[in-house]
N, C-alpha and C positions, 0 to 999 in steps of 0.2 A: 523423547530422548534423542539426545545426538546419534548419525549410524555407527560411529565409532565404540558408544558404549557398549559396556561387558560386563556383568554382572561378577564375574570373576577378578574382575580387578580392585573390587570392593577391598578396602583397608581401613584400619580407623587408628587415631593417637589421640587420643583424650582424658578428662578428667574422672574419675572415679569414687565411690566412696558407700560405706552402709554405718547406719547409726542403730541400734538396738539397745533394748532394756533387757537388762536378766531376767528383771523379775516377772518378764512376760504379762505385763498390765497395759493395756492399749491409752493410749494420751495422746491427744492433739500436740500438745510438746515435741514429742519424737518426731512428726511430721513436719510441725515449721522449721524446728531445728535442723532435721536434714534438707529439708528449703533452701534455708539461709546457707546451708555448707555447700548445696550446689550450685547455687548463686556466687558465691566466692571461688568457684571453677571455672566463672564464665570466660576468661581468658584462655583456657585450654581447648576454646571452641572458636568458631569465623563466623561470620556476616558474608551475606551473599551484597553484591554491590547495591540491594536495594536499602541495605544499613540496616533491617530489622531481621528478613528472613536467615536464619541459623542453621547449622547445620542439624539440627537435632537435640534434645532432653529429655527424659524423664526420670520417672520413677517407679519401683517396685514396693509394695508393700503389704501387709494383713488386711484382709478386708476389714472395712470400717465398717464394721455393724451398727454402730451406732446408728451413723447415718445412714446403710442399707434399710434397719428398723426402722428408722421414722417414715424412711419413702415409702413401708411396704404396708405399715398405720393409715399413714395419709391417702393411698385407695382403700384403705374395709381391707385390707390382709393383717395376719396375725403375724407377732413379731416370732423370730428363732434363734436356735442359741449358736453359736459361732461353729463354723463345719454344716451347718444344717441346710445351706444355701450356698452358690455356686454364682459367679457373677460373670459374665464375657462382656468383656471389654471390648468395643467392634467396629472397625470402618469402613462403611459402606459407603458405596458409588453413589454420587451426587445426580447421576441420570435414573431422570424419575422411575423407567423399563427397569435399569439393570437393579435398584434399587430394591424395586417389587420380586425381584425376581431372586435376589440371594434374600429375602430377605423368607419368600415360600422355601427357599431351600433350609435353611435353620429351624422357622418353625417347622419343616413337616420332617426333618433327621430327630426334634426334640421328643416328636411326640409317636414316632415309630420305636426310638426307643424307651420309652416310658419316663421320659422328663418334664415333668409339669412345667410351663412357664409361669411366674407367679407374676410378672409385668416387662415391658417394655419402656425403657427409663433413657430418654436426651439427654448427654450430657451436655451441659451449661455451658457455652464457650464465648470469648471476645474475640470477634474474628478482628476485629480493629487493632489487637494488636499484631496481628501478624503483617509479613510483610510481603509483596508485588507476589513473588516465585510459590510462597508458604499460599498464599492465598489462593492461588490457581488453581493450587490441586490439594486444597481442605477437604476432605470427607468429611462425610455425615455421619457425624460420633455417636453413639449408640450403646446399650447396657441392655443385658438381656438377662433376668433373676430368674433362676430355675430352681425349684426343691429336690432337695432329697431325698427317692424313694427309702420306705424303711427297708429294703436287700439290703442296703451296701453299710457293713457294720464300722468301718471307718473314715476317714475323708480320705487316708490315700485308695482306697477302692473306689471312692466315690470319683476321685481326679482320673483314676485309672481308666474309668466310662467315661469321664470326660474328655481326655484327650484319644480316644478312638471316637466318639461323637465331632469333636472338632476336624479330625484329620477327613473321617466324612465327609463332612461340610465342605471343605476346604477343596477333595475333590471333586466333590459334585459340581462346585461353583466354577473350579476350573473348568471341566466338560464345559459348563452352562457357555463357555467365552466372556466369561464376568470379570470384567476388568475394575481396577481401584478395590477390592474389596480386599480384607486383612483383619484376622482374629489377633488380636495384642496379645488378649489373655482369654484363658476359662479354665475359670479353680472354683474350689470352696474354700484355699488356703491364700491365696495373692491374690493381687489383682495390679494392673500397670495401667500408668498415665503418662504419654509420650505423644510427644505435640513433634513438629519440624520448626522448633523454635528456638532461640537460646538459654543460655541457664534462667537468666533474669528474667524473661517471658514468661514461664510457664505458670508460676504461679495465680499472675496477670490473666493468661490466659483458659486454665482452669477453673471454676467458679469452685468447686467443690473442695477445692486444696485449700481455700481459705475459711469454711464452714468450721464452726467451734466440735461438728460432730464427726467429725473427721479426722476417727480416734486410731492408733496406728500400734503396737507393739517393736515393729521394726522399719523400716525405709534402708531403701539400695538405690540411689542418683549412678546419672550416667549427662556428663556434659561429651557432646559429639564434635571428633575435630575429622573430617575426612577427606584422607590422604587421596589425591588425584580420582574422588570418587565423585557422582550427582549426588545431592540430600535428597532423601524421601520421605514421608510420612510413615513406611511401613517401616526403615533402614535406621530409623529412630531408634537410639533401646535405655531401659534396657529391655532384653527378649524375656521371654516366659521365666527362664531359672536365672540367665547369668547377664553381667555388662563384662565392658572388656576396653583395656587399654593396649593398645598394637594390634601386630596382626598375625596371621596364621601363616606362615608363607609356607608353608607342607598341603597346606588347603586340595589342593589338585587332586594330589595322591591320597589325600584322607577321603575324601570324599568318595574318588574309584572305588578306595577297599571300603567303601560301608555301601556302594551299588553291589558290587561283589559278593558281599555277606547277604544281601536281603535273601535269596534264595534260601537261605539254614536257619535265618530268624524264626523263632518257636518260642511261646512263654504261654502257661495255663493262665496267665492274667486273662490272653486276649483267645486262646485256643484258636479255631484257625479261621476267626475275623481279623488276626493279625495282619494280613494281603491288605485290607483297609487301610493301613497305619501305612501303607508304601506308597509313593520314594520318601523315605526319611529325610533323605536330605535334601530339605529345598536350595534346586540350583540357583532360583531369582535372589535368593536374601544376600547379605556381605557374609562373609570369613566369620564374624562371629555370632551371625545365624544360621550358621549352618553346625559350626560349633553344639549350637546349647539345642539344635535339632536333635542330635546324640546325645547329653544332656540327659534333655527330655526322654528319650528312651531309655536309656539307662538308669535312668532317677527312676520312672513311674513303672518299670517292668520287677521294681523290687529292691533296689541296690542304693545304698545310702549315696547322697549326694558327693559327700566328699570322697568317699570311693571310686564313684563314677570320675572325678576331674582327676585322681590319681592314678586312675586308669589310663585317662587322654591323657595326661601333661604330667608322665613320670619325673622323677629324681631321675640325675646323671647318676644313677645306684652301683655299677658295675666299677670303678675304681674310686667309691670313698670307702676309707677305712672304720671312718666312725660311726658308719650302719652295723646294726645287729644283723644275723644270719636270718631272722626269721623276717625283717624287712627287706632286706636283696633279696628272700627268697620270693617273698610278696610282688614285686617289682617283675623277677624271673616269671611265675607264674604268670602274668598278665599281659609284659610281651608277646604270650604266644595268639592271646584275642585280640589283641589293637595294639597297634604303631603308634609312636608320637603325636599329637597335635602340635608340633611345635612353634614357639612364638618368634619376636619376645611377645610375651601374654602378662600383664596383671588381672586377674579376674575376680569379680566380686559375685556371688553366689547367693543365692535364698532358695529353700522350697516350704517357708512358711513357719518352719520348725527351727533347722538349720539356716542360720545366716554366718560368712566367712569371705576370708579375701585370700587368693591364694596366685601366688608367683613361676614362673613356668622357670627350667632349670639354666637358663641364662641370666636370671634374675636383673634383668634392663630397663626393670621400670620402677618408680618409687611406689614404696606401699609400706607408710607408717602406720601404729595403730597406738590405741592406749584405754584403759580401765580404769573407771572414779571409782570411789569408794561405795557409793549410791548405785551401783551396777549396770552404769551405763558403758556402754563399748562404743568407739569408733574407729576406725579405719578409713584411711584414702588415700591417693596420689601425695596430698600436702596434709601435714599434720596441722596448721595453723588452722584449717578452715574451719574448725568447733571451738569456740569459748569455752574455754575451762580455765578455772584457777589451780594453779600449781598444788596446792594443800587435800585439794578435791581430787587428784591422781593417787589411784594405787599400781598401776605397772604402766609401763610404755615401752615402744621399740618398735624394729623396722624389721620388714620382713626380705629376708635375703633368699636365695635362687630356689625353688622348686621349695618353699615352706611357705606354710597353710597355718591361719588362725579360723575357728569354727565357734560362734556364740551358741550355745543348743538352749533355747528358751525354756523350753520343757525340763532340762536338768537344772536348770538355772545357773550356768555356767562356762566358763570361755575358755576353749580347748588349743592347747599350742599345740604345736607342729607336733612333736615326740608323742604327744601323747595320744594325737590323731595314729600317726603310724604304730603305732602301739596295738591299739584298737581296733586297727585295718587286719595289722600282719595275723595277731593271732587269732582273729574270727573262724577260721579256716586252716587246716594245714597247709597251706600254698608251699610252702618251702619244702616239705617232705614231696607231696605231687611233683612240683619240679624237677626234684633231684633223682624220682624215680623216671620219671617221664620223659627227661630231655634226651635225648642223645647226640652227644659229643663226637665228631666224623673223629677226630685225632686219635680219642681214647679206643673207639671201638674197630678203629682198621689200622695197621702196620702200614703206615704211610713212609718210604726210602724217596727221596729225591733223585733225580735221576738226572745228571748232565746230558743235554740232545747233543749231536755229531751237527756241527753248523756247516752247510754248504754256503761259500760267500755265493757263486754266481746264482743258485737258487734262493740265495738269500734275498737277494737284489730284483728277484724276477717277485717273487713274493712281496715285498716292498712298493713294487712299484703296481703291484695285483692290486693291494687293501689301499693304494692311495695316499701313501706316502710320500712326502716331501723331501729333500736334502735339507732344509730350510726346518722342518719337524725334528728331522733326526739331530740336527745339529746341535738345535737353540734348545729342544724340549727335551727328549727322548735320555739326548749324554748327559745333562746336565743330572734330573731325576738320576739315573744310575750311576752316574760318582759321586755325588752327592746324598743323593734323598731326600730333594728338596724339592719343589716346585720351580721354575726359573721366574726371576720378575725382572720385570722390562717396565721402561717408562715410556717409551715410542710408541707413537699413533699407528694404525693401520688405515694402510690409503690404498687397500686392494680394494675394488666394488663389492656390496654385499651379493651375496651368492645367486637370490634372483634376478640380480643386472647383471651379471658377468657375462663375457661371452664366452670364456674357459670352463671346461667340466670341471665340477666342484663336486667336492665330497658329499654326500646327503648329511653329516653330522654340521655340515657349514650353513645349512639351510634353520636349521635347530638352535636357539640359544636358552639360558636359563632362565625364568622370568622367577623374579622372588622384588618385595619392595625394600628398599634402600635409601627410602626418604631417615627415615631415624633409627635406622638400629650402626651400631658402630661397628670398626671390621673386630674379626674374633680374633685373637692375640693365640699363639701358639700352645702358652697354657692352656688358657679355657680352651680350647681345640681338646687339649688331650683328655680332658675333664669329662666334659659333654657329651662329646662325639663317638661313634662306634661306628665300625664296619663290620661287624657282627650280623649274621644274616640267617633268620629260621627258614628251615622248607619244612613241607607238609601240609598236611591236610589241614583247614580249618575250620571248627566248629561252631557251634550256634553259642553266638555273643553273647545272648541272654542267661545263658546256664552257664553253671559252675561245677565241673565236675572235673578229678585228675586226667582222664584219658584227652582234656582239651591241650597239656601242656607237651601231648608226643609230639614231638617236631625234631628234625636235627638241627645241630646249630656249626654253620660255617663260618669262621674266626673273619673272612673276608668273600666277599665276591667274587672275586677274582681267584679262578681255580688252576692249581697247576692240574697236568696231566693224571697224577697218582690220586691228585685228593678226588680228581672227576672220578677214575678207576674205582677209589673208594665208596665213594658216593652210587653207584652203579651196582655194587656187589653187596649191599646191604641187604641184609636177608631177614629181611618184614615186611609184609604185606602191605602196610602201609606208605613203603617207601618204593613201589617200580616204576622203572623208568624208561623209557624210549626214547632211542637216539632218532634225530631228521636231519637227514642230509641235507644242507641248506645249498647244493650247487646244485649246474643245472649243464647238459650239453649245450654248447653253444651253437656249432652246426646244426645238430637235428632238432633243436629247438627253433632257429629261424628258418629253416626248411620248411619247417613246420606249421611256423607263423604266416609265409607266403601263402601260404592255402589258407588259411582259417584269420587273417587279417589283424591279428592278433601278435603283439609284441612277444620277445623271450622272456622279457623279464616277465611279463603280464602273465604268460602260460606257467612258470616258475610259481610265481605267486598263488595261483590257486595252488595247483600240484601239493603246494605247503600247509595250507591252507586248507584244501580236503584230508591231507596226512593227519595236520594236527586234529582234526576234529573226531576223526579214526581212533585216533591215539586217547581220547579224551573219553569216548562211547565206551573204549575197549578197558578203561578201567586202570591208566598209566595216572601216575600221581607225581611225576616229575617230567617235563618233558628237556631236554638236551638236543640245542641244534648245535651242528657239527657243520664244519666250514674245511674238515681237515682233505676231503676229495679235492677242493679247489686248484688248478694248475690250467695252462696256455688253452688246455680243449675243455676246461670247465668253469664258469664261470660263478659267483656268489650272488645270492641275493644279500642286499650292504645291511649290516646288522641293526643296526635301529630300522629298518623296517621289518625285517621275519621278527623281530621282539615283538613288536605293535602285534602284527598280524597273528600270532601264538596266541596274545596275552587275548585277543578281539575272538579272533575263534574258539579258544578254549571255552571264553561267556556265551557266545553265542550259542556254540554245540549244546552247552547241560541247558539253557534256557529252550532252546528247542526242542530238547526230549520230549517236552510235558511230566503230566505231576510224575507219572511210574517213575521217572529217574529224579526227583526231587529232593532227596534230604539226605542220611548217611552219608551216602558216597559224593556229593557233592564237595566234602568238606576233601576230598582226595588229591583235587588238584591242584599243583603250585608249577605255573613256569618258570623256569628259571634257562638265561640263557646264558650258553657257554660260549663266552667271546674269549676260544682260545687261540692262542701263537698259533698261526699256521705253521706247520712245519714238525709238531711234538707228536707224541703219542699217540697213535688215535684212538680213538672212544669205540667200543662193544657196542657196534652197532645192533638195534632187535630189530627182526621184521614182526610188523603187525599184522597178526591172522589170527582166526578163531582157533587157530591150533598151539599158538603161543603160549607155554604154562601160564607165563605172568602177565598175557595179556588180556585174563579172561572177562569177559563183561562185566558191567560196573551194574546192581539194580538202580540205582539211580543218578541224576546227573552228577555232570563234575562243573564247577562254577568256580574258576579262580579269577586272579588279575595278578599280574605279573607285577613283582616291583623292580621295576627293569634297571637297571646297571648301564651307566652311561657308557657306551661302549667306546674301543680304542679302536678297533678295527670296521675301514668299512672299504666299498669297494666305489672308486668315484665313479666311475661309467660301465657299460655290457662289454666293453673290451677291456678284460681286466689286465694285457697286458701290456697295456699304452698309459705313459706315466701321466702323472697329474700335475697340472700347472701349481704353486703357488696362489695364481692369482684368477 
């Protein structure tokens, strides 16, 4: 790979689509036909300049028994009836060593936990069709048939061992330094065929996609277009549950808060072989392997599929009025487990039972579908791509922002959106939880606003502390406050970027946004007010996997951004669940480089820790909010600049519970949320606690505290250690 590549910059914009039968009868039919409609995707995918290599295709589907059965006749094994057998899909390293040596890792994870191998099955390939790039880094494809013990009375139990068996594997292999290797799939319910080829290829390139016994009940296609990304074999999809058209650009922060969460992870599926199933999220894969990483867990730990994507990829639920109470409430409950995935996302989904296509709540990508009378369902990006005669349609239509169509083979029937959330909301009391559980800072504290006494010369001394401009104040700061607007400018910037300059620059100048803007459109002021929230939970958070009311206590702040009264409020809440410890985020300037002369060591640097051992204090001692204060700052004190004490909070705070060991492991874990107070110098100031064993509310936590901060872009920062020397513009 180039030294430039990042596995984080992974994006994709492609073709999509799933074809199914109601009537849940497996036919070779369903497979070509979704062949030919991903073949008429090929356009929504590129050619690497050797004119063949593509960025990617495949498919999802039912396993073909059919064909499994005749392979497992044709050695002397007896045939099985569907769910009875388990297939992994497998690419392994073309060097002969590493080959042999994932390949003892699988047999000897299958047969420690009691999974017969029933054979070892090549799958069939034309390496002739691929092209220069696709060719160089072919794996050696591979099928691995395992029986099913009689324990596991269902196939989702049986996937459930399966996918802790794989996640095994997978680190074992890593330990081994076994490169090239990659499990596509291992179910008894799907199985996937994903080449680094184009739509047209695969078939070509598959031998088995063209066998008459290659009988299918549903297919899920995925043509690959990637957005400033490398193609790989493994980046191929679709993944184990889902394909995906756009991309995730929340990616960053989704991923923190599910490192964040593993600590509270618990489910009696895996009781406490659960640690195996970790890191969920694979860093190496793209945005929407890391996506159906969580998916996957939330599918196989018990939670219906469509649940799980409505969990990741809510409705903008909080200002439509045509939701029901018991769906906002659905919506509100689940907030409190998981933030957004957000896209734009079209996503198409199977776990073998359930097959659907579902749209994330900007709704920026097409997703037609339609219903014959003969119970066949399709969906995809373009509705042309399946031949059907107009006469042979019983419904059709398109799927608009944050709505879900679901085929359930099993009931034998195709579930719209209302009637998915129907299904969702009232499984559970989510709404009544909620409404007991939240707390509102507005309703439950007597919040009065309070006009500050503004000093202009300490005004200006303060101003020129955090790093402010004239040039700031003028073009940004007045306009926002007579207004309410953002200001837009058409002018270039021809200052130097911040690590050429020869002027102290802000540390916020150093930082830009990174999000992909290859094809999503800018968001219009409506959709803003639709979509968007600045609505913010604190609190403790709980084990993802379970569903119980006490997971929905959280408070909830209307904005980020706190005055003085709502912090006061936020501070005087009298539950245990919610205390809090203020940190001084300055620092003496003099006795700090006094200081540093002996001990070689910077003031910011001795700052740094100082904050840094506080926080972690703060965190042992059982503090489940923490508040850094900036309000000591003045000529003989100076700031540590707030986007770094965020970092450094949200990094210690994980650190500190990850250090305890297991005694501080689970309950109190879910205790702590940083949150940081980037307020006006100058206001109110904050009730400061000191942290001691003698602090009523500071008293030890039994176990750790594990948060991740969702940090708040801040406004205030301090350009250099002499906070009262102004800051260039440039």
């Amino acid at each position: 790979m180039p030294p430039l590549y990042d596995a984080r910059f992974e994006h994709d914009a492609c073709g999509i689509g799933f074809l199914a039968d109601l009537s849940g009868r497996p036919t070779h039919r369903i497979l070509d036909d979704g062949l030919r409609c991903l073949e008429r995707l090929a356009h929504r995918g590129a050619l690497d300049a050797d004119g063949k290599s593509g960025d990617g295709a495949g498919i999802l589907c039912s396993i073909p028994m059919t064909l499994i059965n005749r392979e497992l006749e044709r050695i002397g094994q007896q045939a099985h009836h569907p769910g009875e057998v388990a297939v992994g899909m497998i690419f392994l390293p073309r060097d002969p060593l590493a080959n042999a040596r994932a390949r003892e890792i699988i047999t000897a994870e299958l047969e420690r936990r009691g999974l017969p191998i029933l054979t070892w099955r090549t799958v069939v390939h034309e390496p002739n069709v691929l092209g220069k790039r696709a060719l160089e880094m072919l794996p050696d494809i591979q099928q691995v048939i395992v029986a099913r013990p009689y324990g596991f009375r269902s196939e989702l139990e049986f996937d459930q061992h399966l996918y802790l068996v794989r996640r095994c594997i997978e680190n074992d292999a890593r330990a081994a330094g076994i490169e090239g290797f990659y499990i596509c799939s291992f179910s008894c319910r799907t199985l996937v065929y994903k080449a680094l080829v184009s739509a047209t290829q695969l078939r070509r390139f598959y031998f088995d996609l063209n066998d008459p016994d290659f009988k299918v009940t549903h297919v899920i296609f995925h043509q690959r277009y990637s957005t400033n990304t490398f193609p790989s074999w493994d980046k191929a999809q679709p993944f184990r549950f889902i394909c995906h058209n756009g991309e995730i650009n929340t990616i960053e922060g989704n991923q923190n808060w599910m490192k964040a969460r593993e600590p509270e992870l618990n489910s009696p599926v895996w009781g406490s072989e659960i640690e195996r199933l970790k890191p969920i999220v694979d860093m190496t894969s793209s945005d929407t392997g890391r996506l159906d990483n969580v998916v996957e867990l939330l599918t196989l730990a018990g939670r219906d599929i469509r649940h799980a994507l409505k969990m990741l990829i809510p409705q903008a639920w909080e200002k439509d009025p045509d939701l029901s109470p018991a769906v906002k409430g659905f919506f509100r409950y689940h907030a409190a487990l998981m933030e957004p995935w957000d896209g734009p996302a079209s996503i198409v989904f199977s776990d073998g039972t359930l097959v659907g296509m579902a749209l994330d709540r900007n709704g920026l990508r097409p997703a037609r579908y339609l219903q014959t009378k003969d119970g066949l369902v399709y969906a995809g990006s373009e509705i042309g791509a399946l031949d059907v005669e107009p006469e042979r349609i019983l419904c059709n239509g398109k799927l608009g922002p944050s709505q879900m169509i679901c085929a359930d083979l099993r009931a034998r029937r195709l579930y719209t959106n209302d009637e998915i959330l129907k299904e969702l909301s009232t499984s559970k009391p989510y709404r009544d939880w909620a409404s007991r559980q939240r707390v509102r800072l507005e309703e439950v504290a007597q919040i009065v606003l309070e006009q500050p006494a503004v000093n202009s010369e300490a005004l200006l001394i303060k101003q020129a502390q955090f790093g402010w401009t004239s040039e700031e104040l003028t073009l940004v700061i007045k306009t926002m406050y007579e207004d309410g607007t953002e200001p837009v400018g058409s002018m270039g910037d021809d200052t130097p970027h911040a690590v050429l300059s020869p002027k102290p620059r802000s540390i916020f100048n150093y930082f830009k946004q990174r999000f992909a803007e290859v094809t999503n459109p800018p968001i219009d002021h409506l959709r803003e007010d639709q979509v968007m929230s600045l609505r913010v939970l604190l609190g403790r958070r709980g084990n993802l996997l379970a569903e119980t009311e006490e997971l929905a206590h959280l408070v909830r702040l209307n904005s980020p951004v706190l005055s003085n009264e709502e912090l006061k409020a936020l501070q005087s809440l009298d539950d245990p669940d919610f205390q809090s410890v203020v940190l001084d985020m300055t620092f003496s300037v003099h006795q700090a480089m006094n200081k540093a002369s002996h001990e070689g060591k910077s003031a910011l640097e001795q700052a740094v820790r100082r904050l840094c051992d506080d926080t972690e204090r703060a965190v042992r001692f059982g503090a489940s909010i923490l508040i850094l204060s900036d309000k000591k700052a003045g000529p003989q004190r100076a700031v540590i600049p707030a986007l770094l004490r965020s970092a450094l909070c949200t990094t210690t705070s994980c650190v500190a519970a990850c250090a305890a060991g297991p005694a501080w492991s689970s309950r109190a874990a879910r205790r702590a949320r940083c949150i940081t107070s980037l307020r006006c110098w100058g206001m109110a100031p904050a009730r400061s606690t000191p942290i001691s064993p003698s602090t009523p509310h500071a008293r030890p936590c039994r176990r750790a505290v594990c948060a991740i901060n969702r940090s708040v872009r801040a406004t205030w920062s301090s350009a250099t250690s002499r906070p009262w020397r102004r800051a260039s513009s440039r």
